[in-house]
MIVODREN-343557 format. One line per field, with one value per atom (N, C-alpha, C): atom name; x, y, z; residue in three letters; residue number from 0. Coordinates in pm, whole numbers, m for minus. Layout:
N
atom: c(CA,...)
east: c(X,...)
north: c(Y,...)
up: c(Z,...)
rest: c(ALA,...)
nr: c(NUM,...)
END
This chain:
119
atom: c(N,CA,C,N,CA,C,N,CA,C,N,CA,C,N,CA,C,N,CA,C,N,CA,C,N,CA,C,N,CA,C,N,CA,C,N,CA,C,N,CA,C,N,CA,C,N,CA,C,N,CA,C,N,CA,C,N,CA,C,N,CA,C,N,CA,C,N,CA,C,N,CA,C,N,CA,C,N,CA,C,N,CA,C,N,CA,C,N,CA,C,N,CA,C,N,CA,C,N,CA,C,N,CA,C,N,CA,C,N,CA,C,N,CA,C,N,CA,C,N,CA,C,N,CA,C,N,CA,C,N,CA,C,N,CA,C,N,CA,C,N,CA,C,N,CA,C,N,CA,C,N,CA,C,N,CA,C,N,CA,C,N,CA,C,N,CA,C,N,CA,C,N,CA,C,N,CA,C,N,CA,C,N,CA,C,N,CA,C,N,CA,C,N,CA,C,N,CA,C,N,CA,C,N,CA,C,N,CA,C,N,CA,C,N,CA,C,N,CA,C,N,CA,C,N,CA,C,N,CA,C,N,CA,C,N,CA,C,N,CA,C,N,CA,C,N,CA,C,N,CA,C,N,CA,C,N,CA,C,N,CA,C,N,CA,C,N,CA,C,N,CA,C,N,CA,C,N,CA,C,N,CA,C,N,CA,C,N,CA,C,N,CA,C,N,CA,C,N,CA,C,N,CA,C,N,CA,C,N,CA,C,N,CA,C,N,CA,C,N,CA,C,N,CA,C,N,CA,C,N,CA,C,N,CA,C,N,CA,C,N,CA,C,N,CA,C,N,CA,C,N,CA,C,N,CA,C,N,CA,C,N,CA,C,N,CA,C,N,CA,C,N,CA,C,N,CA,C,N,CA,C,N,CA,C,N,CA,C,N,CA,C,N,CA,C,N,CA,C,N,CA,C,N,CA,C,N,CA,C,N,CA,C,N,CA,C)
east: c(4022,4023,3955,3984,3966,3823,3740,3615,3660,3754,3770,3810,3884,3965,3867,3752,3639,3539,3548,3435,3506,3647,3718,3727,3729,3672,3500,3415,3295,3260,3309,3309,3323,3484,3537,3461,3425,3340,3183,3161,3023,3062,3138,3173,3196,3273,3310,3186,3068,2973,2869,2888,2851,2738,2740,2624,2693,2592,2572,2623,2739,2811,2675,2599,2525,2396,2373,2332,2363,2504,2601,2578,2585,2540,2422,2310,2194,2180,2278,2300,2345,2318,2379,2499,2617,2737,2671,2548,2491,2444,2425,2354,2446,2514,2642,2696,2758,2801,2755,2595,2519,2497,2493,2537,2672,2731,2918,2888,2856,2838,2748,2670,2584,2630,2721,2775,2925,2969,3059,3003,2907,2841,2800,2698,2733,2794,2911,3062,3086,3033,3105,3047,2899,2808,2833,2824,2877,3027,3088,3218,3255,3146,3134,3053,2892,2843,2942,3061,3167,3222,3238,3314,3264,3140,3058,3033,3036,2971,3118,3222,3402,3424,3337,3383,3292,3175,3059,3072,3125,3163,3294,3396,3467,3444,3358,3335,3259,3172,3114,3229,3313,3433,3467,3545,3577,3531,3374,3280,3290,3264,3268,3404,3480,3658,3623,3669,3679,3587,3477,3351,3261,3255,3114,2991,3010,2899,2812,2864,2802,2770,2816,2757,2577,2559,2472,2371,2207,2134,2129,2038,2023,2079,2124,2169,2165,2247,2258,2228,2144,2112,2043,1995,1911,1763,1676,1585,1601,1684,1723,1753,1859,1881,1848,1740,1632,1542,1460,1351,1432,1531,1581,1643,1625,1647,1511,1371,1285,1256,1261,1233,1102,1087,953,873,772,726,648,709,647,520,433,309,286,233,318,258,176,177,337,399,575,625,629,753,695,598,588,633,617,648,834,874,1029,1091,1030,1078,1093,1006,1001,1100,1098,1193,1327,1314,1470,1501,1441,1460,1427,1396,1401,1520,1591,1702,1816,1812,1909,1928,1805,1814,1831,1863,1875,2035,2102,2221,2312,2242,2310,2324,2227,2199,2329,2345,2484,2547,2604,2687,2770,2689,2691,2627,2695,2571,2626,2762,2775,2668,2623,2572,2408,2278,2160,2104,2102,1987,2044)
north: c(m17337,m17446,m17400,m17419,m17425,m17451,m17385,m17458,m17646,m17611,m17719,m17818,m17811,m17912,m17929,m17839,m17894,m17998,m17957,m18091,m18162,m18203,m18292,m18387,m18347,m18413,m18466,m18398,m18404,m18503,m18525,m18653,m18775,m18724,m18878,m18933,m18835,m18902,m18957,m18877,m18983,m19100,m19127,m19203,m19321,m19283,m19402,m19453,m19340,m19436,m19483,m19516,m19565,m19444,m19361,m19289,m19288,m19297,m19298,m19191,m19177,m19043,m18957,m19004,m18963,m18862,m18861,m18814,m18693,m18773,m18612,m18486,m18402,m18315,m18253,m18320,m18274,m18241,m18312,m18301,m18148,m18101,m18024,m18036,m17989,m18059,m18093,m18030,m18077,m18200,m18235,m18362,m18498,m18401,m18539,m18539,m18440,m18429,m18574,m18508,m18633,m18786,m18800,m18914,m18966,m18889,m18945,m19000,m18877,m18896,m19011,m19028,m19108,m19287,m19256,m19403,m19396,m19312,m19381,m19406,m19327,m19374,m19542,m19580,m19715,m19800,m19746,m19824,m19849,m19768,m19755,m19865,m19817,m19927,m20072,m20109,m20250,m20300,m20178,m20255,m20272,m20198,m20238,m20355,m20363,m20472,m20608,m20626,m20720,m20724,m20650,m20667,m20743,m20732,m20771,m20869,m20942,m21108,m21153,m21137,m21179,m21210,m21085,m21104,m21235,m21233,m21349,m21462,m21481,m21636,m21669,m21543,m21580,m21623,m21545,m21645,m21753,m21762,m21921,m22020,m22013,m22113,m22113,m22023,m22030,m22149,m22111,m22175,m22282,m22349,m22480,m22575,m22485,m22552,m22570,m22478,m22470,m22587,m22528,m22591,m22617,m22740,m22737,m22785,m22809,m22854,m22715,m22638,m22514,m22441,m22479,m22418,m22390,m22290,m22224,m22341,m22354,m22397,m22319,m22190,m22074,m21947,m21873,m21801,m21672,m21640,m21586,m21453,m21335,m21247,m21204,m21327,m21293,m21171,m21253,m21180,m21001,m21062,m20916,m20818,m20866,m20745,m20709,m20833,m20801,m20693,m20735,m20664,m20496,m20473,m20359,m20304,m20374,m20253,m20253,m20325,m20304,m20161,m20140,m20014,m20004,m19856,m19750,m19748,m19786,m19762,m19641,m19512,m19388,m19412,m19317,m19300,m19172,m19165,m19124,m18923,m18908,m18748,m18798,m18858,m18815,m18860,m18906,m18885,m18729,m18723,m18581,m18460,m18450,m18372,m18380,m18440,m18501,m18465,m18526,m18471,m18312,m18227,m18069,m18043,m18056,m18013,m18020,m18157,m18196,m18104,m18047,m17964,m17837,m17747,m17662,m17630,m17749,m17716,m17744,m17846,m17801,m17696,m17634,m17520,m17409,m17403,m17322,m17325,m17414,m17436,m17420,m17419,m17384,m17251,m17156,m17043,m17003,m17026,m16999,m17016,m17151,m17170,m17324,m17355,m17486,m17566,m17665,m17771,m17900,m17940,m18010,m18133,m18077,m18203,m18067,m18116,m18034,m18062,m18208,m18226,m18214)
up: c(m13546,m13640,m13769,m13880,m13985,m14019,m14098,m14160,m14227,m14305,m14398,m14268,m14222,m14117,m14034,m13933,m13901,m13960,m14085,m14220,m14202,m14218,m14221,m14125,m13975,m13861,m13856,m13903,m13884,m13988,m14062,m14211,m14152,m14034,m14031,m13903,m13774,m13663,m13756,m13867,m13919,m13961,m14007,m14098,m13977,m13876,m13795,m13712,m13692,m13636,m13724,m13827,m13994,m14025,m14029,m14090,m14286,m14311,m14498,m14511,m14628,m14668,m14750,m14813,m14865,m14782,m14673,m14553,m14453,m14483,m14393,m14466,m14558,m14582,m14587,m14544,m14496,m14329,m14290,m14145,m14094,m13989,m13900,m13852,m13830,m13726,m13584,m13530,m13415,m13393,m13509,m13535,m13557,m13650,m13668,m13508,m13424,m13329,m13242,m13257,m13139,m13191,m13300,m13331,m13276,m13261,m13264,m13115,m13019,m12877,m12841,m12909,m12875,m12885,m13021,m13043,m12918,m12915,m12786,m12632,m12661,m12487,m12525,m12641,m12672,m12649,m12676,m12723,m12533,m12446,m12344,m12255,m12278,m12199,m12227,m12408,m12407,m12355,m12261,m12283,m12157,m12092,m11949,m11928,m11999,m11980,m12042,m12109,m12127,m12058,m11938,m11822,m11747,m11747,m11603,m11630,m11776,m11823,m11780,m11772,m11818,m11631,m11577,m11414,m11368,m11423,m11381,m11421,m11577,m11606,m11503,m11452,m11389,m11269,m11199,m11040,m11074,m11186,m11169,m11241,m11273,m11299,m11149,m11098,m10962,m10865,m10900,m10756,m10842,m10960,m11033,m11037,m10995,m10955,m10845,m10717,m10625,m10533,m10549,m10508,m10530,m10673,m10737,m10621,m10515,m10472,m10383,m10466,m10394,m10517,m10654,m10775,m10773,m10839,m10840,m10910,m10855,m10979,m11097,m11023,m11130,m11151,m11225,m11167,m11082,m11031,m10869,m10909,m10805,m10835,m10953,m11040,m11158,m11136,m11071,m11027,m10915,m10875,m10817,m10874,m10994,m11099,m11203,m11197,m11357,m11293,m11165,m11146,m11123,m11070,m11044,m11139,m11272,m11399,m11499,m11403,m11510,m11580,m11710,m11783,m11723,m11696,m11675,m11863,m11864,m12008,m11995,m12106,m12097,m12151,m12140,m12172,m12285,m12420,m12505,m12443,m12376,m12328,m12276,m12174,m12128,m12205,m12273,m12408,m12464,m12526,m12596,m12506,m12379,m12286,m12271,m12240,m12251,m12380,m12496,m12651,m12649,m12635,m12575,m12512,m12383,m12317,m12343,m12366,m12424,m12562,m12642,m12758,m12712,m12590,m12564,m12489,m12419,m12332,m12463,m12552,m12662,m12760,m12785,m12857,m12762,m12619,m12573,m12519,m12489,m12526,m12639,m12758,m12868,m12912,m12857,m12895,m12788,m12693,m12592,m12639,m12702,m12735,m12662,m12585,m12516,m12569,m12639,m12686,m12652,m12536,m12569,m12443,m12350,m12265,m12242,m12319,m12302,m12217,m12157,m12018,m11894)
rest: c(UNK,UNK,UNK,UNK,UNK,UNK,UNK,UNK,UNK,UNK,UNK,UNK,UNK,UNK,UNK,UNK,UNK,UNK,UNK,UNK,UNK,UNK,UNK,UNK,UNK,UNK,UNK,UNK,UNK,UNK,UNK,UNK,UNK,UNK,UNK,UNK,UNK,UNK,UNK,UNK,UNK,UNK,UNK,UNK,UNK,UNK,UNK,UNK,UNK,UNK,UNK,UNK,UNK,UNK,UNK,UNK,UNK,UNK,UNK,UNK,UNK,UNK,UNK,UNK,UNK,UNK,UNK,UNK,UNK,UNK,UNK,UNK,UNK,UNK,UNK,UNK,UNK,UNK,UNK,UNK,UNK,UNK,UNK,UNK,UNK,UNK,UNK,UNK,UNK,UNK,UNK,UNK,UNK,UNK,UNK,UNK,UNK,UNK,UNK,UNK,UNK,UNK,UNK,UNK,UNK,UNK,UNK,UNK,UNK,UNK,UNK,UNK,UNK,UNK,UNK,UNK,UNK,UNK,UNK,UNK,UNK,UNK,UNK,UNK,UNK,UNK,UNK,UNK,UNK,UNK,UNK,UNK,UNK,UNK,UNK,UNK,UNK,UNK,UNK,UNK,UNK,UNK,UNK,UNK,UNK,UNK,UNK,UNK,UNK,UNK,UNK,UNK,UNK,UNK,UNK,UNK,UNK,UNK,UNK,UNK,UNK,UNK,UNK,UNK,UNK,UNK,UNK,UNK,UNK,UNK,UNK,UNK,UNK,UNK,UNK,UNK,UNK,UNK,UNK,UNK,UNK,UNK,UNK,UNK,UNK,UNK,UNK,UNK,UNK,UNK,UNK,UNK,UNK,UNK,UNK,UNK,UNK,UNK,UNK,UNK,UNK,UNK,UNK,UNK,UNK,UNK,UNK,UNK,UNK,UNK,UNK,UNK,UNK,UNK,UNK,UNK,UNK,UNK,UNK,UNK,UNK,UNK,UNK,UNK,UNK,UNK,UNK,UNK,UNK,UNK,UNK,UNK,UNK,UNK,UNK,UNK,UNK,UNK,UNK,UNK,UNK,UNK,UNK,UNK,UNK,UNK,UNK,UNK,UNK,UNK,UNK,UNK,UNK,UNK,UNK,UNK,UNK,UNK,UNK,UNK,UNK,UNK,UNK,UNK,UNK,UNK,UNK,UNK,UNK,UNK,UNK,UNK,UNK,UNK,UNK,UNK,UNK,UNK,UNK,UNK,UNK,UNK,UNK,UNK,UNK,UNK,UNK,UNK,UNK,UNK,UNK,UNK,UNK,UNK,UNK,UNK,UNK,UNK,UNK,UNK,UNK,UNK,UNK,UNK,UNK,UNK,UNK,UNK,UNK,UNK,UNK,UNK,UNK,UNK,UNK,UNK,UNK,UNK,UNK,UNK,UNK,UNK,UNK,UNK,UNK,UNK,UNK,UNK,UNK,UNK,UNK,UNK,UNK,UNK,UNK,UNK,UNK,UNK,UNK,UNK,UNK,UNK,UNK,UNK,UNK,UNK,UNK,UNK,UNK,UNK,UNK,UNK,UNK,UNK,UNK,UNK,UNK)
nr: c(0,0,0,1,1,1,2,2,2,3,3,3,4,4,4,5,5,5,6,6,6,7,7,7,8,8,8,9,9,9,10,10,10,11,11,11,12,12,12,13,13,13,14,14,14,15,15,15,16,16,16,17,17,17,18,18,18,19,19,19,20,20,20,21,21,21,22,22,22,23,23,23,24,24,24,25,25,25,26,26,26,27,27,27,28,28,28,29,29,29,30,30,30,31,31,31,32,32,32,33,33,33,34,34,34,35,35,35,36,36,36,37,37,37,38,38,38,39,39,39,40,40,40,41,41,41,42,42,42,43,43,43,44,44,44,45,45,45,46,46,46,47,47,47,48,48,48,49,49,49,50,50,50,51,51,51,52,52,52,53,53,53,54,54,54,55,55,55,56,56,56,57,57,57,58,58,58,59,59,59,60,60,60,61,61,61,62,62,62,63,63,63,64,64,64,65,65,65,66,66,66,67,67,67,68,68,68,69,69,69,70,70,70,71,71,71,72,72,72,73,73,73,74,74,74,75,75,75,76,76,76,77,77,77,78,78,78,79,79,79,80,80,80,81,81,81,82,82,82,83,83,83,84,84,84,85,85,85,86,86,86,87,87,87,88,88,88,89,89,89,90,90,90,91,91,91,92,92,92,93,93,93,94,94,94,95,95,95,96,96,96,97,97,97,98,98,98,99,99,99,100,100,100,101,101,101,102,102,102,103,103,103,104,104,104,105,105,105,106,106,106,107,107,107,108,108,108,109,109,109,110,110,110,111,111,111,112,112,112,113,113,113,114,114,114,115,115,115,116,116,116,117,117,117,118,118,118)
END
């Protein structure tokens, strides 16, 4: 591929996950890269978590047709799946430790020539 036709891609994935044109040229393509990646894993998670609200308003219509007298007070599995995605809060030595690594296993991937998945 082309230098020019590479910029040309690397312009338009910034551009689509809004980074400021004014910006991109201070950037790395590694950087723009992980921006790009980063906004479709985004894109991916909200579109699954739209799934899962679309499947849930759907069984509680269900049970509210079917059988409101079995409708939920509150809702079902709340506590179960709040407490089982509570975030771990780092402590800032593991973030600084984590920040490292994570920039030692990407700069060590890049120097290969692998940069596209570092952890």
């Amino acid at each position: 591929m082309s230098a020019r036709k590479r910029l040309q891609e690397m312009m338009q994935n910034a551009w689509e996950v809004g980074l400021d044109g004014s910006k991109i040229p201070d950037m790395t393509p590694s950087e723009v890269a992980g921006y790009y990646e980063a906004h479709k894993a985004r894109h991916k998670i909200e579109a699954a978590n739209l799934d899962r609200l679309a499947w849930l308003v759907g069984s509680y219509c269900a049970v509210g047709v079917n059988a409101p007298k079995k409708y939920p007070r509150k809702p079902r599995n709340a506590e179960r799946i709040l407490s089982k995605h509570d975030a771990k809060t780092m402590t800032d030595e593991e973030m600084k430790s984590f920040a490292f690594e994570f920039a030692a296993r990407w700069n060590n991937g890049i120097k290969s020539g692998n940069s596209a998945d570092p952890v």
